[in-house]
N, C-alpha and C positions, 0 to 999 in steps of 0.2 A: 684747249679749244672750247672745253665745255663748260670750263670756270670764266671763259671772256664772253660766253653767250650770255650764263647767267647773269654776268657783269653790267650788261646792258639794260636789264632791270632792276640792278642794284644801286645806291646812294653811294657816291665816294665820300670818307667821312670823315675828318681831323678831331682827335682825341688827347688832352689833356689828361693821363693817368696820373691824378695825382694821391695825395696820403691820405689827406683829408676829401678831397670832393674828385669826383671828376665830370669834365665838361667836354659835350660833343658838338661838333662844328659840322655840319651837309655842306656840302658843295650847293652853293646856287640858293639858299636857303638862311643857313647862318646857323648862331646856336641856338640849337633845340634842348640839349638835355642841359641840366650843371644838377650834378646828384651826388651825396655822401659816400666816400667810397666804403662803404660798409658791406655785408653780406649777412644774413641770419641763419645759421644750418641746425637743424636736426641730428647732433652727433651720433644717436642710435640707429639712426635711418640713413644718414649720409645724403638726405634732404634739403634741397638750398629751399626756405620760406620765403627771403624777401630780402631784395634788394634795395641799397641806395635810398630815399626819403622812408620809408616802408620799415625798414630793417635798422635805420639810428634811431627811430622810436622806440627801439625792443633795447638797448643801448643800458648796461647796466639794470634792467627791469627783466629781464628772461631767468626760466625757471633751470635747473640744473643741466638736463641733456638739450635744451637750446643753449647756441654759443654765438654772440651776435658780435664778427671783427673785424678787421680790416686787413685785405688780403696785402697790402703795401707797407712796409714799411721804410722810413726813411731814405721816401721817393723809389725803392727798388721792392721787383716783386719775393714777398715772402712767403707765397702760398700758393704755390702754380694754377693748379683746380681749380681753386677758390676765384683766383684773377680770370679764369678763362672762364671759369661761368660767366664771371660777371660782366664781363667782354662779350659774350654771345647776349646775353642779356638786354646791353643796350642799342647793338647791331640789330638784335631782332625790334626792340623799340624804335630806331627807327624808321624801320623799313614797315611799321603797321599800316594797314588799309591800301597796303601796296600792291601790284597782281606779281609774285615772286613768292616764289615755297623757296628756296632755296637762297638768302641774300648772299652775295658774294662780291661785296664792296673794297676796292683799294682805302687804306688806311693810310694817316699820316699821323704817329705816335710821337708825344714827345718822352724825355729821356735824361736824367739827372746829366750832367755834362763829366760827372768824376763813376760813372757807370763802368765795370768792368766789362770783360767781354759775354766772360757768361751770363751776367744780369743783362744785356743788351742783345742775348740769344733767346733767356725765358720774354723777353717782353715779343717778340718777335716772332718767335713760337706759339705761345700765347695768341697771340691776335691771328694768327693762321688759323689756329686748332679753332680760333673762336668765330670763323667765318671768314677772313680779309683774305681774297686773292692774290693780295700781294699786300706786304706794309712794311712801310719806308717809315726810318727812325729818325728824328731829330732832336739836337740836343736842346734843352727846355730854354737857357740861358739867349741862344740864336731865337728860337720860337717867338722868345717874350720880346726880344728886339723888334724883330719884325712886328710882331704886333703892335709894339708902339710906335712903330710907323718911324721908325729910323734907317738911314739910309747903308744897310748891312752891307751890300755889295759896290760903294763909292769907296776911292782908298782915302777915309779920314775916320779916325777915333772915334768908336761911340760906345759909352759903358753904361750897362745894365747891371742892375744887382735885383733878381727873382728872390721875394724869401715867401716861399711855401708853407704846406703843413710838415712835412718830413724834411725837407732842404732848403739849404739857403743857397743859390745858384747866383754868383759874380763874373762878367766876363766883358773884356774889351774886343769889342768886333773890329775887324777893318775889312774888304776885299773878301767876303762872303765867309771868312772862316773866324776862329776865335785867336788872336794875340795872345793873352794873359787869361787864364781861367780859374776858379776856385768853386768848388761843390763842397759845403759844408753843413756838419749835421745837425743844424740848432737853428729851428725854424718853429712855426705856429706852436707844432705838439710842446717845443722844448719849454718853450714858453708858458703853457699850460701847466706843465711839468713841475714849475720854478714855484708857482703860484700854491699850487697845492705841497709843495715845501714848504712853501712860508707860514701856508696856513696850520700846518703839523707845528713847525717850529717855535712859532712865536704865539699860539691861541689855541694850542694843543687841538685842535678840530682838524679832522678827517671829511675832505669834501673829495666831490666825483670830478672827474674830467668835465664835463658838460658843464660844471657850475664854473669851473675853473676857466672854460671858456668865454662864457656870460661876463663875469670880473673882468677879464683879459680888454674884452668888445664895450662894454660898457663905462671902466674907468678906467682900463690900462692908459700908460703914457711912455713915452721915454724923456719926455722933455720938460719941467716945470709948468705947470698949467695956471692962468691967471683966476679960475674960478674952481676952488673946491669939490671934487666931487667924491659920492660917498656912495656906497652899494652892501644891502647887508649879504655876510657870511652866514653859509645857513651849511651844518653836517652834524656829525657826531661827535661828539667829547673823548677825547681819547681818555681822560681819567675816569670818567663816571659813565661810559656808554653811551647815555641818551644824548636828545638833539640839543643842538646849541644854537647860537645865533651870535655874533656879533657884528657891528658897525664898522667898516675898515673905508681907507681913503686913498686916493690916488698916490699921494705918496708912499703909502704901504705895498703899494702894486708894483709905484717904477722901484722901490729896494729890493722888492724880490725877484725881480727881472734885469735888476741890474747887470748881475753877473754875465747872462746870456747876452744881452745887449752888447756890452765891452767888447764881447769874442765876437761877435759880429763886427764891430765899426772896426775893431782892430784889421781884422780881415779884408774888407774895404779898403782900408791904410795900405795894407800889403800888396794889395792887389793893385793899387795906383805906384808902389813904388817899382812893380816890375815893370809897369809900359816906361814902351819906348817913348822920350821926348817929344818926337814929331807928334804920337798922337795922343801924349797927354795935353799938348795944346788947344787940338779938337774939342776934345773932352774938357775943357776952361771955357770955350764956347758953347759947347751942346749943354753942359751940364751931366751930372749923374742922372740915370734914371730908376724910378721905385717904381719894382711892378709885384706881383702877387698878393697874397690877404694880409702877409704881416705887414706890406707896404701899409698899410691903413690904421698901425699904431701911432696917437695922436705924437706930435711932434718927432717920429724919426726921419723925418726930413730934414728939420732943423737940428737937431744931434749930429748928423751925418756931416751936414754943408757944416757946423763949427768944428768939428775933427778935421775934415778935408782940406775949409778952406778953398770949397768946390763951389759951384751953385747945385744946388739938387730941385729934382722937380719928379712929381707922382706923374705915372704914365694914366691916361685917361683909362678908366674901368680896369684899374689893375686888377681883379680878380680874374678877368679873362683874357688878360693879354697875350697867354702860350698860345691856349685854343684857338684865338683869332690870328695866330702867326701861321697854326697848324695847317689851318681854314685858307690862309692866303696861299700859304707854297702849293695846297693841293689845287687851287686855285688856276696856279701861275707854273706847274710843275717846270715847263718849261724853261723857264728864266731864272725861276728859283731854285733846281733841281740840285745846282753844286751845294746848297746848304746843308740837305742830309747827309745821313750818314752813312757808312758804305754798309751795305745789306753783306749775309752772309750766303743767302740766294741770289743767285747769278740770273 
């Protein structure tokens, strides 16, 4: 009774927990936050400093007893504490210049679709401990549908493929729920990952994540590009210590991304050979669709559709397309409600 009083002067709120960023959605409002899922703590002191834009500035740059990480990994939480700060955190951000000591907002979270039960308890617990009166879980894959404004609850085929920073989420909807799914672990970070391989392997230089992401955004590809493009490599020499530099090119990007890439489209292959007939029909009309940040490597569009043999198409503002699905059920709870997923609170 006293958590539905409060409620009344609370934001209901849909939240995108993802590896890399997370984005929150208000009810009636839209999204307000999209913030690095970062945290910086004080290990002596058990100190949280700074979260989210704040705290990926301290990102490799912090001194020994600061430890600036990310409480997610590969889409599920791996630092309970760490995620429920950070949960309370942006609940209390929204709810600023509000008349409410206490927010106590419904949540609509989403949720790797290959999540076990336990990791679908911590995220849920989590959001409890971190203020939500109540919070409904859905899986990320459905989220990203809906946000792209696909008709998830019509009985006809419609596939998405989410590739995240921790996951890559594929799934063919029909009739509110998922047909054919795959949650797999080679997304943005892997990608990152691949690059500073290459950069080790082939130019003996040791560079950070961050630059490795720069590369990534800047010349990555997966598809042959008609205009050259170059971005210098800038870390440390693994033979001689100091700093190096060299000039590398798109082509040297899509080779050391390659690998990840294959396991991705293969996966996609897979995933089209398990749908039923009926609604891989559908899907030859709607086309694939690309939603998250890696959707935004240049030409995996066109790599996809010649694998497939599909049409593919980017969902409009793939970066936010979970939170804006998140955004819509909390929305629409009522019409949309059979989408999530079954809570463990009654």
């Amino acid at each position: 009774m006293f958590n539905r009083f409060l409620g009344t002067f609370s934001r209901d709120i849909g939240i995108d927990l993802g590896t890399a960023n997370t984005l929150v959605y208000v009810r009636g409002k839209g999204i307000v936050i999209n913030e690095p899922s970062v945290v910086a703590m004080n290990t002596k002191t058990g100190v949280v400093l700074a979260i989210g834009n704040e705290a990926k500035k301290m990102v490799g740059k912090t001194p020994l007893h600061i430890v600036a990480t990310r409480p997610l990994v590969d889409g599920v939480i791996s630092d309970f504490e760490v995620t429920e700060q950070m949960l309370k955190y942006f609940i209390q951000k929204v709810h600023q210049g509000m008349f409410t000591l206490i927010p106590r907002p419904r949540v609509v979270i989403g949720i790797p679709s290959g999540c076990t039960e336990v990791e679908r308890r911590a995220v849920e617990d989590a959001s409890r401990n971190a203020g939500a009166r109540q919070a409904f879980l859905i899986e990320e894959p459905m989220a990203a549908a809906i946000g792209a404004r696909l008709p998830v609850q019509d009985p006809s085929g419609s596939m998405i493929v989410d590739i995240g920073g921790g996951t890559t989420e594929m799934a063919v909807i029909s009739l509110g729920g998922g047909v054919v799914s795959r949650s797999l672990r080679i997304a943005g970070d892997e990608l990152n990952e691949n690059i500073i391989q290459y950069g080790r392997d082939h130019f003996n230089l040791l560079i950070g994540e961050r630059k490795a992401e720069e590369i990534k955004i800047t010349i990555g590809s997966a598809w042959p590009l008609k205009k050259v493009l170059e971005a210098k490599l800038r870390g440390r020499d693994l033979v001689t210590g100091l700093p190096k530099e060299v000039i590398i090119n798109d082509t040297h990007v899509r080779e050391a991304l390659s690998r990840s890439i294959r396991t991705l489209v293969s996966n996609i292959k897979g995933t089209i050979e398990e749908t039923p007939p009926e609604l891989l029909a559908d899907i030859m009309d709607r086309g694939i669709i690309l939603a998250g940040g890696g959707a935004l490597l240049r030409g995996l569009d066109r790599l996809v559709a010649a694998e497939t043999h599909m049409p593919v198409h980017l969902a409009n503002d793939p970066l936010t397309c979970v939170v804006r699905g998140a955004g819509m059920v909390l929305e629409h709870l009522d019409t949309l409600g059979d989408v999530l997923v079954e809570s463990q609170y009654k």
